[in-house]
DSSP file (Angstrom, degrees, kcal/mol; ACC not computed):
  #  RESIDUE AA STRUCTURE BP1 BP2  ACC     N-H-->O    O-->H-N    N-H-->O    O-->H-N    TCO  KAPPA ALPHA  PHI   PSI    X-CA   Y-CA   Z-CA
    1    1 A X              0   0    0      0, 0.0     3,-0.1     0, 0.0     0, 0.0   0.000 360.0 360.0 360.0 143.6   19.4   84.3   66.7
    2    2 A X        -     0   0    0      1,-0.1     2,-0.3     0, 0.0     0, 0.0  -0.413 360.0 -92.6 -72.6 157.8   20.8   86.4   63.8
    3    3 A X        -     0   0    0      0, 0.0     2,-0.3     0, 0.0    -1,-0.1  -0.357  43.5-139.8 -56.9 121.1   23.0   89.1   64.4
    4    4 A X        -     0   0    0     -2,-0.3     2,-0.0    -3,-0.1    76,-0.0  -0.946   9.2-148.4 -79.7 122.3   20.9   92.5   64.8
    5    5 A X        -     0   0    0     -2,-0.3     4,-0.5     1,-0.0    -1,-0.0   0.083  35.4-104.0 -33.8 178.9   22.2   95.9   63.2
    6    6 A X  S >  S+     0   0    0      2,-0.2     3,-0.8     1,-0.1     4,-0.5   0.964 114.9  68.5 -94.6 -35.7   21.3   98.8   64.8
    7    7 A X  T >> S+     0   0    0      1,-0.2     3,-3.2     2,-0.2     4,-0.8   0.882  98.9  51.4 -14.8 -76.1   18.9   99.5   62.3
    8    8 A X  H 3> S+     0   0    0      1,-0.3     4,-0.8     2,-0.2    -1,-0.2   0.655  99.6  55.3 -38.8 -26.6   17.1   97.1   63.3
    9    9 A X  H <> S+     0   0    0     -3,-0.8     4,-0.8    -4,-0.5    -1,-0.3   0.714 107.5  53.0 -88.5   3.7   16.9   97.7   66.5
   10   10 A X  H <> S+     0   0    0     -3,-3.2     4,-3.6    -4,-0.5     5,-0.3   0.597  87.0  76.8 -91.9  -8.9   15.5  101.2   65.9
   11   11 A X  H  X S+     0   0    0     -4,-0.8     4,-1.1    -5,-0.3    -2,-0.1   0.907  95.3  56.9 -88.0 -21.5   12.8  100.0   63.6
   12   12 A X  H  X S+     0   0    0     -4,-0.8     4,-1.9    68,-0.2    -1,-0.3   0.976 112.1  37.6 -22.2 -76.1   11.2   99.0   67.0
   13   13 A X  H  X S+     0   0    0     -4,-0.8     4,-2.9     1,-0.2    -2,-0.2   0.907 109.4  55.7 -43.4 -53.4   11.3  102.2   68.4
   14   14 A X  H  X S+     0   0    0     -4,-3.6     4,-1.3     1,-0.3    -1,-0.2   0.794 118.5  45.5 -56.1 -47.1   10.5  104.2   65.2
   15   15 A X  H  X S+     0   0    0     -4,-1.1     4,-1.7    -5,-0.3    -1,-0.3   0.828 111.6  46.1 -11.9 -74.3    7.2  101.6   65.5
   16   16 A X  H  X S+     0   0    0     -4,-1.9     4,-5.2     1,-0.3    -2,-0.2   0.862 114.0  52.2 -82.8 -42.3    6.6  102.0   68.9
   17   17 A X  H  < S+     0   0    0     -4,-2.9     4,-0.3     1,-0.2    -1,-0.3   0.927 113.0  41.1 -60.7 -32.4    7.0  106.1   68.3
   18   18 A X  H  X S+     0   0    0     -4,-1.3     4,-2.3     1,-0.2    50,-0.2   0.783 112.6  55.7 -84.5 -15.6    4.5  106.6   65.4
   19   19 A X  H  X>S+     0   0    0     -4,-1.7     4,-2.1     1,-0.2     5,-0.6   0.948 109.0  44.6 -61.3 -52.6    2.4  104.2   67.2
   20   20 A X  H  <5S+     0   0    0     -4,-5.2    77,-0.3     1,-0.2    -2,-0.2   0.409 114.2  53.1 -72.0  11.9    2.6  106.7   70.6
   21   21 A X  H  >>S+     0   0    0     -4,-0.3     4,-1.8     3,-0.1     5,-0.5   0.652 117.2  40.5-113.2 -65.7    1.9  109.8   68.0
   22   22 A X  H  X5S+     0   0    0     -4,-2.3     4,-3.8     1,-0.2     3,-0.3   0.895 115.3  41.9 -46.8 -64.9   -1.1  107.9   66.8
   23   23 A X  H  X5S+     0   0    0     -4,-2.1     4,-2.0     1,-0.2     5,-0.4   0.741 118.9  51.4 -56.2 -49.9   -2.7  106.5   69.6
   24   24 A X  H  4<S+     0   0    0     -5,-0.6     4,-0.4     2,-0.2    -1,-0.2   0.726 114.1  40.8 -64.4 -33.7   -2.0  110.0   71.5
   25   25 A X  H  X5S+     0   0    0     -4,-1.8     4,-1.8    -3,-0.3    -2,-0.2   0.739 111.8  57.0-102.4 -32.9   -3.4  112.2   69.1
   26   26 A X  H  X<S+     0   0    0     -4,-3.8     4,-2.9    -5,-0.5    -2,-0.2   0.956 109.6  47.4 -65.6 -42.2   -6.4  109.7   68.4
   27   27 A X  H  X>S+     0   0    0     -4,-2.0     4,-2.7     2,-0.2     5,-0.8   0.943 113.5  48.0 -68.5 -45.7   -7.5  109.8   72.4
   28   28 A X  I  >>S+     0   0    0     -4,-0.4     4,-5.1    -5,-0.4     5,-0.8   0.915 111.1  47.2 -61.7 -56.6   -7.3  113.5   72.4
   29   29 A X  I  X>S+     0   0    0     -4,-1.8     4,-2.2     1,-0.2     5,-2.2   0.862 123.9  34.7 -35.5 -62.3   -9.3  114.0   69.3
   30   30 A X  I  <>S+     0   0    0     -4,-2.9     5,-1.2    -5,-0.2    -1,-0.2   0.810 124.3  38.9 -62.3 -27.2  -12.0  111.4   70.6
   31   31 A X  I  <>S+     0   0    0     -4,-2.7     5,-0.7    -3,-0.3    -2,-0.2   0.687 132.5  17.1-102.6 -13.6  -12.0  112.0   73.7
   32   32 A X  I  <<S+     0   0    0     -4,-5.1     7,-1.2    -5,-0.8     6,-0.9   0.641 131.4  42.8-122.2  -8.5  -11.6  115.8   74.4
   33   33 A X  I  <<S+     0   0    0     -4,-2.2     4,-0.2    -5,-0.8    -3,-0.2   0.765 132.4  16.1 -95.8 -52.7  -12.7  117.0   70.5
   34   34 A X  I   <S+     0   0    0     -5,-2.2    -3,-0.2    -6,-0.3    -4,-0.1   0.914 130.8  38.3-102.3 -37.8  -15.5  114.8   69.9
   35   35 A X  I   <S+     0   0    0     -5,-1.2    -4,-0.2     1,-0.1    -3,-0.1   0.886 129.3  24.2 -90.9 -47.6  -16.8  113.2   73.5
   36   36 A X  S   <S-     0   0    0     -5,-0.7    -2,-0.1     3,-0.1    -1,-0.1   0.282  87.9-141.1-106.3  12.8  -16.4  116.2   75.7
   37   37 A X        +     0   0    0     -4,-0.2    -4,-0.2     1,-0.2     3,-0.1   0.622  52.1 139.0  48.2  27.9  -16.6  118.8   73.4
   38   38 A X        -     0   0    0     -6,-0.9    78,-0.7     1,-0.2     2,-0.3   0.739  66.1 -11.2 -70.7 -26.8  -13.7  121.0   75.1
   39   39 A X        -     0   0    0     -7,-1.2     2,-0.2   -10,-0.1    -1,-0.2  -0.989  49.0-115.8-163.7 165.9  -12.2  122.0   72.0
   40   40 A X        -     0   0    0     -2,-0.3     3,-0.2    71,-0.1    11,-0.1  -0.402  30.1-130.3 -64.9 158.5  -11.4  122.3   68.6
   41   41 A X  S    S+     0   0    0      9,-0.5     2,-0.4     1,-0.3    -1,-0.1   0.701 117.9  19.8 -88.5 -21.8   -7.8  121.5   67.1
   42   42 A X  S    S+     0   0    0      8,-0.3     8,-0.7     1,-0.1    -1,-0.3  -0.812  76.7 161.9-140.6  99.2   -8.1  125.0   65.3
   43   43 A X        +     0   0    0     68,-2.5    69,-0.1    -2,-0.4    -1,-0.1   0.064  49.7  99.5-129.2  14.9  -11.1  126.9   67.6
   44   44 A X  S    S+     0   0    0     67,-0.1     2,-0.2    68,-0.0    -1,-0.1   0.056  88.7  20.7 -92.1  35.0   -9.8  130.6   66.0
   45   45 A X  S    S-     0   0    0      1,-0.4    -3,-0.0    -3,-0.1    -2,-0.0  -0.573 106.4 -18.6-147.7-128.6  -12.3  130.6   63.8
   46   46 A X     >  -     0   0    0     -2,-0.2     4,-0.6     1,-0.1    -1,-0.4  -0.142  50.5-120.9 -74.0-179.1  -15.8  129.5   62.6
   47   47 A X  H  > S+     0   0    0      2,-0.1     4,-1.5     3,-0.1     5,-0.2   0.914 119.7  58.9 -33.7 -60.7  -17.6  126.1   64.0
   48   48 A X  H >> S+     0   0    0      2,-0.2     4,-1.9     3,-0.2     3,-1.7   0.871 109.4  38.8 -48.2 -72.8  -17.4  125.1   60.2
   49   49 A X  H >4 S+     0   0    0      1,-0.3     3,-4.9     2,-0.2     2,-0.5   0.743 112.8  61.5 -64.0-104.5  -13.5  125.5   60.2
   50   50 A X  H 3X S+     0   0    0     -8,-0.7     4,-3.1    -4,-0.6    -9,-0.5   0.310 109.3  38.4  40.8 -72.5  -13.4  123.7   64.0
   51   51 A X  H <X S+     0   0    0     -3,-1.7     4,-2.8    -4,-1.5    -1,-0.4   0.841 115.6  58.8 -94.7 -23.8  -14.9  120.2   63.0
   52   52 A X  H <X S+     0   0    0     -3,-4.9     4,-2.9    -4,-1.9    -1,-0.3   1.000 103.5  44.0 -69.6 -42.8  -12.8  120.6   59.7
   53   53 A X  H  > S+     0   0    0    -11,-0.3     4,-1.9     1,-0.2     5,-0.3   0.886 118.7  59.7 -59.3 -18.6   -9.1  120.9   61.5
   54   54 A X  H  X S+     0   0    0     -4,-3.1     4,-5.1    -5,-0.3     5,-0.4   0.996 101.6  42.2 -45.5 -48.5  -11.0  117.8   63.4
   55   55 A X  H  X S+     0   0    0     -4,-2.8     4,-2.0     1,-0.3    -1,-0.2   0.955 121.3  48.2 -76.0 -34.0  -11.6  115.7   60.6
   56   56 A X  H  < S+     0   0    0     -4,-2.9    -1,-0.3    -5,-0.3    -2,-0.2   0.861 112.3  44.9 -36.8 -63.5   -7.7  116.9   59.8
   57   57 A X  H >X S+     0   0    0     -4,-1.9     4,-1.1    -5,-0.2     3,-1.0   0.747 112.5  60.1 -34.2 -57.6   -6.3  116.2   63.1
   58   58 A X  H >X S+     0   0    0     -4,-5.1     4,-2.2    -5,-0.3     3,-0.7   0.939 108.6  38.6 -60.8 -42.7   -8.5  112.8   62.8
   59   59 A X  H 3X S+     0   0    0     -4,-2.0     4,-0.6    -5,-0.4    -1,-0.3   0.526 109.0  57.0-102.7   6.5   -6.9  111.4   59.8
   60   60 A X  H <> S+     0   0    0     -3,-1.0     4,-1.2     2,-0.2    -1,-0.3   0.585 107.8  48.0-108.3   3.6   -3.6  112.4   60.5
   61   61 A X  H <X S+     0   0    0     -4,-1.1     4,-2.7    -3,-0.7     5,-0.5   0.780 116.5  50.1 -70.7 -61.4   -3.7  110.2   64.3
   62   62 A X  H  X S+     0   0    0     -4,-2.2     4,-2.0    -5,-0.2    -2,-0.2   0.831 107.0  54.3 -45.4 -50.4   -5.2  107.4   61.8
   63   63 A X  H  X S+     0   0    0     -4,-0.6     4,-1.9     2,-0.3     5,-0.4   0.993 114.5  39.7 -27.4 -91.6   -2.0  107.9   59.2
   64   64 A X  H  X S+     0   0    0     -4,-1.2     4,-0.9     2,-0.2    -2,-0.2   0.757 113.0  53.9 -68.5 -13.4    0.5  107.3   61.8
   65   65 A X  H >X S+     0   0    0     -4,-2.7     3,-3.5     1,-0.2     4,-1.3   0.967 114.6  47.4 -53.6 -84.2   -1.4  104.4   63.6
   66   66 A X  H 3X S+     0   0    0     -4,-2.0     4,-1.1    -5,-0.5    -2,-0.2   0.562 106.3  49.9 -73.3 -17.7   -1.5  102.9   60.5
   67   67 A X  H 3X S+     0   0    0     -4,-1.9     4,-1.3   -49,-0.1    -1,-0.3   0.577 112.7  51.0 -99.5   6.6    2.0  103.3   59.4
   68   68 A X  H <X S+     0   0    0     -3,-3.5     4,-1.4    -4,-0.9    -2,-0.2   0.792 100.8  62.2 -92.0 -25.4    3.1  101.8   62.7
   69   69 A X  H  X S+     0   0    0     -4,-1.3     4,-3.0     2,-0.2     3,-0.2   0.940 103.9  43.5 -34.4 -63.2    1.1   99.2   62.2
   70   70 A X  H  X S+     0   0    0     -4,-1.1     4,-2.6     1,-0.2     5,-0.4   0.929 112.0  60.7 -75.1 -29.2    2.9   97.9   58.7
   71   71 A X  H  X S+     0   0    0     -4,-1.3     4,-0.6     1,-0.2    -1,-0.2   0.865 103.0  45.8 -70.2 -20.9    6.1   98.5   60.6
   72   72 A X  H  X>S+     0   0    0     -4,-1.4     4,-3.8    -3,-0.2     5,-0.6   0.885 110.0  57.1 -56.1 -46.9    5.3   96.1   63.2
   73   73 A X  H  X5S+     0   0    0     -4,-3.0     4,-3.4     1,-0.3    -2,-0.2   0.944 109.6  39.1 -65.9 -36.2    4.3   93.9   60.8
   74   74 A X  H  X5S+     0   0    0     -4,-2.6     4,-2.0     1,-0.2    -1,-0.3   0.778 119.1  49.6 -67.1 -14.8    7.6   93.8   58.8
   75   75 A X  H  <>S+     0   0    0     -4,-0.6     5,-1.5    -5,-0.4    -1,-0.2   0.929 109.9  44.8 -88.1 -26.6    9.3   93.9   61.9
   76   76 A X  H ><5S+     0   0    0     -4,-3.8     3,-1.4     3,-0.2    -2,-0.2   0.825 113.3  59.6 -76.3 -32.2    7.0   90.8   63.4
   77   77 A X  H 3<<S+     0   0    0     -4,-3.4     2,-0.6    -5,-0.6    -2,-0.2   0.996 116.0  37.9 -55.1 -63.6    7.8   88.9   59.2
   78   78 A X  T 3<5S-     0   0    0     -4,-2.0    -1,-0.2     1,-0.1    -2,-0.1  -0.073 114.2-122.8-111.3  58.0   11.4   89.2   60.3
   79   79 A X  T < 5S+     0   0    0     -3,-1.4    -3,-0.2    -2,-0.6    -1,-0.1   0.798  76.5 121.3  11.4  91.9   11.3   88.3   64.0
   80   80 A X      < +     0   0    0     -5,-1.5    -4,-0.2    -8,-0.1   -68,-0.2   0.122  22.7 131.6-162.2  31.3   12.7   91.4   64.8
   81   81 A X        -     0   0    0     -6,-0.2     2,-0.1    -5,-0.1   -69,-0.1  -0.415  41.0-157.2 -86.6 165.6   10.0   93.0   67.1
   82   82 A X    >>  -     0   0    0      1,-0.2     4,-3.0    -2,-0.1     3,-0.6  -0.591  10.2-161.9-147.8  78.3   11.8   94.5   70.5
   83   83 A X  H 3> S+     0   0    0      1,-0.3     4,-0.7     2,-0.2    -1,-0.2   0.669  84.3  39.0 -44.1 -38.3    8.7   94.5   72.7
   84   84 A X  H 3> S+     0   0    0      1,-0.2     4,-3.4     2,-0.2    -1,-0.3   0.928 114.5  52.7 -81.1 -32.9   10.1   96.9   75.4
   85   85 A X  H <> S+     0   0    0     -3,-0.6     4,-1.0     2,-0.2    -2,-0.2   0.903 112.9  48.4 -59.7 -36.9   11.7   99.0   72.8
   86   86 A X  H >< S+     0   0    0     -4,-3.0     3,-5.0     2,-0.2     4,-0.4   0.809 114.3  43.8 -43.7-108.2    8.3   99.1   71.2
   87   87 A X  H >X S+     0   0    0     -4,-0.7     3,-1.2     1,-0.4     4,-0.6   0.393 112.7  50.9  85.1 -81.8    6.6   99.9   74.1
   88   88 A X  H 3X S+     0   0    0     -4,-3.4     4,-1.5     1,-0.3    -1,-0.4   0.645 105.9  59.6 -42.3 -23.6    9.2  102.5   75.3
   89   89 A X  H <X S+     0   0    0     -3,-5.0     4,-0.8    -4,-1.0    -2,-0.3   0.553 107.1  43.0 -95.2  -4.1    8.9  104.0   72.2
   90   90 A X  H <4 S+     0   0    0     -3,-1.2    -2,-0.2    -4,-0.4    -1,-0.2   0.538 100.1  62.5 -86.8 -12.3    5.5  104.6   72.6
   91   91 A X  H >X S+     0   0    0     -4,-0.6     4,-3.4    -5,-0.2     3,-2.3   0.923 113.5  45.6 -93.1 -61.2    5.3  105.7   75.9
   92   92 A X  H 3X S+     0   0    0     -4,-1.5     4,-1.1     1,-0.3    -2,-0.2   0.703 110.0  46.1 -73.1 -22.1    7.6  108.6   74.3
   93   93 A X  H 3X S+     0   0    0     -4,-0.8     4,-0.5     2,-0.2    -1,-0.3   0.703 117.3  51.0 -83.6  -4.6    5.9  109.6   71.0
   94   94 A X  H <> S+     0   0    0     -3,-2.3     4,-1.8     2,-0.2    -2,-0.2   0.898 110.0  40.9 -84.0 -41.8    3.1  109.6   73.0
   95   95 A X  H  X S+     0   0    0     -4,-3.4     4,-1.0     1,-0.2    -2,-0.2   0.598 119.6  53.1 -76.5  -9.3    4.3  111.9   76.0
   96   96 A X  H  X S+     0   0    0     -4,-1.1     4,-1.0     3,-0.2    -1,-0.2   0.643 109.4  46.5 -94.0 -17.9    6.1  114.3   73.1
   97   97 A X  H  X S+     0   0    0     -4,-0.5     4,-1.9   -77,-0.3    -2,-0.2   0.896 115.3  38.9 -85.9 -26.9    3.3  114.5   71.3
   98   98 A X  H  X S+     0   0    0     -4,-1.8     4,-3.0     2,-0.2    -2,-0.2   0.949 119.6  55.1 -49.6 -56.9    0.7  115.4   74.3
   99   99 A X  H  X S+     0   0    0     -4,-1.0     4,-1.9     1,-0.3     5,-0.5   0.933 111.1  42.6 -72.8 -75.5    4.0  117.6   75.6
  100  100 A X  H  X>S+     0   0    0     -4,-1.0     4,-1.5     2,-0.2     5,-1.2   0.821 113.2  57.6 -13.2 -66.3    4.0  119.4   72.0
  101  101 A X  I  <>S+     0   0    0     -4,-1.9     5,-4.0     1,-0.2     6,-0.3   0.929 111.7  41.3 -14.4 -63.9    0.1  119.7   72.3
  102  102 A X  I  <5S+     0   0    0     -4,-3.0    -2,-0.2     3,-0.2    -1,-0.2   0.761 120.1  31.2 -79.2 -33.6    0.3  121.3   75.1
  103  103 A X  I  X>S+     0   0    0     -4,-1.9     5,-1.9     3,-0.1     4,-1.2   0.860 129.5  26.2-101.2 -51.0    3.0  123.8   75.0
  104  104 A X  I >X5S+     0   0    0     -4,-1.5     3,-2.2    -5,-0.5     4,-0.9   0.889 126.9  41.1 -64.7 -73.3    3.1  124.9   71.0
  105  105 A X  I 34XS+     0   0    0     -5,-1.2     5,-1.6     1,-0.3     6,-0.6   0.853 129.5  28.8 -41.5 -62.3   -0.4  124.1   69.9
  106  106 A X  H 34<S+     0   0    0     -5,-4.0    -1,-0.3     3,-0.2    -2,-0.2   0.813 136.5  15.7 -71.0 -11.8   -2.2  125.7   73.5
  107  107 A X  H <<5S+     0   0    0     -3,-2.2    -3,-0.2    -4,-1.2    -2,-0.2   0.773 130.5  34.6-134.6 -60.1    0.0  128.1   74.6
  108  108 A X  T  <<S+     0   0    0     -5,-1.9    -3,-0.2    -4,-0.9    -4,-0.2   0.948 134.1  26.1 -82.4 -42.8    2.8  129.4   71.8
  109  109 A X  T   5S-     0   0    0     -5,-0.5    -1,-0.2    -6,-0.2    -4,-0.2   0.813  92.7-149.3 -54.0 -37.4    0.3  129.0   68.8
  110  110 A X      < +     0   0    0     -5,-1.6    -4,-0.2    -6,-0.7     3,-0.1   0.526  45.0 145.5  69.7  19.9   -2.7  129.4   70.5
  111  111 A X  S    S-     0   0    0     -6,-0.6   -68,-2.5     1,-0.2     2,-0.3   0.868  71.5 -17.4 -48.7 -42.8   -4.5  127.4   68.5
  112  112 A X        -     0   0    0     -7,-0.4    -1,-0.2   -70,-0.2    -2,-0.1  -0.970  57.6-126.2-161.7 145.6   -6.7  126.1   71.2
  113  113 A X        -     0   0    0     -2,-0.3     3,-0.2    -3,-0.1    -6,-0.1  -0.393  35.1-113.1 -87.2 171.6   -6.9  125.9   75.2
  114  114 A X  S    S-     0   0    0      1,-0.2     2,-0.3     6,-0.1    -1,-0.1   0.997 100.5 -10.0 -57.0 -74.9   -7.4  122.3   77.0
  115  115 A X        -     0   0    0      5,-0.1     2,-0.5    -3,-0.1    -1,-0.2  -0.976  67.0-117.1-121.7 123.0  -10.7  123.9   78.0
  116  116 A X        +     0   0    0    -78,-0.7     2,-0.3    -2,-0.3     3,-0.0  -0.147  63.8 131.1 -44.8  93.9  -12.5  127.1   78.0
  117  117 A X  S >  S-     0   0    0     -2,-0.5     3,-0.6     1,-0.1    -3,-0.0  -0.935  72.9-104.4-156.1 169.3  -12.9  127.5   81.7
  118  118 A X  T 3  S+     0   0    0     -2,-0.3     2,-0.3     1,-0.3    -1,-0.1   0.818 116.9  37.2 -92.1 -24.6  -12.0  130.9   83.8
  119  119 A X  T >   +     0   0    0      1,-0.1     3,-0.5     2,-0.0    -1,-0.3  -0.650  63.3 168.6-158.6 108.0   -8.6  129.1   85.2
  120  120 A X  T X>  +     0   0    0     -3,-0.6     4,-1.1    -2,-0.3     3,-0.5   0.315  60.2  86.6 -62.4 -26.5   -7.2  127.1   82.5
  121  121 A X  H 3> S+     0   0    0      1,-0.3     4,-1.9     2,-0.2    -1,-0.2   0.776  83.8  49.5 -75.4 -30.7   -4.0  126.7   84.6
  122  122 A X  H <> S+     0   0    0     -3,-0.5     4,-1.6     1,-0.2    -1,-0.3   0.856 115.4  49.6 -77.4 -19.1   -4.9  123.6   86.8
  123  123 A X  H <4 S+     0   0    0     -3,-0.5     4,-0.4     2,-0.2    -2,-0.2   0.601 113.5  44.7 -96.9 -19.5   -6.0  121.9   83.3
  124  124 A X  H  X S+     0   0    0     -4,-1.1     4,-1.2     2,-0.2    -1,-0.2   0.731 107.0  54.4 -78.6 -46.7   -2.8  122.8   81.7
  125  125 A X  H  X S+     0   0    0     -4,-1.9     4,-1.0     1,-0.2    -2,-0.2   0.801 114.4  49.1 -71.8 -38.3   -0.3  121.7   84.7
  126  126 A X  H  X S+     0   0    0     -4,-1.6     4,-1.0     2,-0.2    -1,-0.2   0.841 108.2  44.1 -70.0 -27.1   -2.0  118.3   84.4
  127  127 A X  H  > S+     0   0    0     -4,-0.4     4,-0.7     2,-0.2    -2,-0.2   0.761 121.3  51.3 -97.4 -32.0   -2.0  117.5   80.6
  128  128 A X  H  X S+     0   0    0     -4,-1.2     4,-0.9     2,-0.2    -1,-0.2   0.915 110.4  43.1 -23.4 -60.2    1.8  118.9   81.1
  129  129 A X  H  X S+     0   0    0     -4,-1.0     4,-1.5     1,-0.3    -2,-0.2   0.790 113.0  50.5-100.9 -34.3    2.8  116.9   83.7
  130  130 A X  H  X S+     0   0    0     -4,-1.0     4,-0.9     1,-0.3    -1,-0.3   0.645 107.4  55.6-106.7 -16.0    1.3  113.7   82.5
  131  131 A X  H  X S+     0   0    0     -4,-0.7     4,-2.0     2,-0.2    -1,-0.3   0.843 110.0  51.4 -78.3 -18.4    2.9  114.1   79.0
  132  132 A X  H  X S+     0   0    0     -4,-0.9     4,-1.5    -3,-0.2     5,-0.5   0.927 103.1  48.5 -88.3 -45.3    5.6  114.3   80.7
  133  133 A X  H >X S+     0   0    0     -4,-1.5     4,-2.6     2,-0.2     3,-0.6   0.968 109.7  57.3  -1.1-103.6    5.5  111.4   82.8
  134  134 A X  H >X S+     0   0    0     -4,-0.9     3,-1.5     1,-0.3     4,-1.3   0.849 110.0  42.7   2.6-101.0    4.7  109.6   79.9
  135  135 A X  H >X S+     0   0    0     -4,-2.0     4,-2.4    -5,-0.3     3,-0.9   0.669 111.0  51.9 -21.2 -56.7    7.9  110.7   77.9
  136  136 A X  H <X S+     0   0    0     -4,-1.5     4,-1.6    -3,-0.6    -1,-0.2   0.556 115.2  46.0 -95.5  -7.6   10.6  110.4   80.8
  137  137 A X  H <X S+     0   0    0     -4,-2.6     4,-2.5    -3,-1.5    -1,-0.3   0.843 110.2  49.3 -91.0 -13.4    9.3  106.8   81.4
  138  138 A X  H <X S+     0   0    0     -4,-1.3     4,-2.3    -3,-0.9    -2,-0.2   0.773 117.3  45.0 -98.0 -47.6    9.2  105.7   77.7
  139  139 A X  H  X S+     0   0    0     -4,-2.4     4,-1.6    -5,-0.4    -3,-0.2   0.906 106.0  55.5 -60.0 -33.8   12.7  107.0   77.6
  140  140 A X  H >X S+     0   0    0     -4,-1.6     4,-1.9     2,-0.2     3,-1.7   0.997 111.9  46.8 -50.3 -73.5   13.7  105.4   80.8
  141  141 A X  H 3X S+     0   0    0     -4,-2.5     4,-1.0     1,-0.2    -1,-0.2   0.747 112.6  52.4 -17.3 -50.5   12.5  102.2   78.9
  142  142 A X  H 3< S+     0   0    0     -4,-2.3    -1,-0.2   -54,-0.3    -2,-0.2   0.816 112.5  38.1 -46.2 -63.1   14.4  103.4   76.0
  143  143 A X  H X< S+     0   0    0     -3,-1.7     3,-0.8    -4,-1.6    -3,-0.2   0.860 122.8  49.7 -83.7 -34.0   18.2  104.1   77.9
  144  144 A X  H 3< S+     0   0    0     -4,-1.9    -1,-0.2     1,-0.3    -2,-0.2   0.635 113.3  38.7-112.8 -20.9   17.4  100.9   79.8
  145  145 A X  T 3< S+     0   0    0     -4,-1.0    -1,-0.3    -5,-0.3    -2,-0.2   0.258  85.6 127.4 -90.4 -10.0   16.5   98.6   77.0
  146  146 A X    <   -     0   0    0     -3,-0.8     2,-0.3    -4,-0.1    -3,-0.0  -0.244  57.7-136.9 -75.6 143.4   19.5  100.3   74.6
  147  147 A X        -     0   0    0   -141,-0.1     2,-0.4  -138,-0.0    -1,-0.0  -0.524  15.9-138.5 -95.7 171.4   21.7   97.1   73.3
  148  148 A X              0   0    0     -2,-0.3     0, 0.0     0, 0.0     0, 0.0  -0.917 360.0 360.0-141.9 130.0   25.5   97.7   73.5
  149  149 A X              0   0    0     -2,-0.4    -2,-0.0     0, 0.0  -143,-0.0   0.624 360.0 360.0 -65.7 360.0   27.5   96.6   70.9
């Protein structure tokens, strides 16, 4: 097997993170923007403006799915994929971006709650706690998967 840089071993990760950005930010949108109709990404204003930061929101989860996509692929052209490092690195762009979600966007912007409901706080400590989750396991992957020179 050829010698690996350390580039290369990141370009896994970097993969695996803009994948866990995509993939994270695509579920919320579909599944809590569009299917259950708990929020907007931007719900301090009109409807109009609402479905627009969607369609905004939408095509920037599609963007980074899709440029983690072609980096898998060069990385799969020069057999150089690092399936747990992938993997780990997905678990963590996914749990930092939920984690991100959750504390700027709902709470220090205010942009939007999880859901409009009279106590917001059990709905908050779970979408927390499970980004978090998420993160400290994708990093665990991460430290544990790390190559030594």
């Amino acid at each position: 097997m050829a010698d690996v840089t350390r580039g290369d071993r990141r370009r896994s990760v970097g993969s695996g993170l803009l994948c866990g950005v995509g993939v994270a930010a695509f579920v919320d949108e579909t599944v809590f923007h569009q299917l259950l109709h708990w929020h907007h990404f931007y719900d301090r204003g009109s409807s109009a403006a609402g479905l627009v930061s969607d369609g905004l929101f939408h095509a920037f989860s599609w963007f980074a799915t899709v440029a983690a996509l072609f980096l898998l692929a060069a990385l799969r052209r020069d057999r150089e994929v690092r399936t747990l490092r992938l993997v780990g690195g997905a678990l963590a762009g996914g749990g930092a971006f939920q984690l991100y979600d959750g504390l700027v966007q709902h709470k220090l912007l205010g942009l939007h709650q999880i859901r409009y409901v009279p106590d917001v706080l059990v709905y908050d400590v779970v979408w927390n706690v499970l980004a978090l989750v998420l993160l400290v396991v994708g990093l665990v992957l991460l430290v544990r998967t790390r190559e030594r020179p």
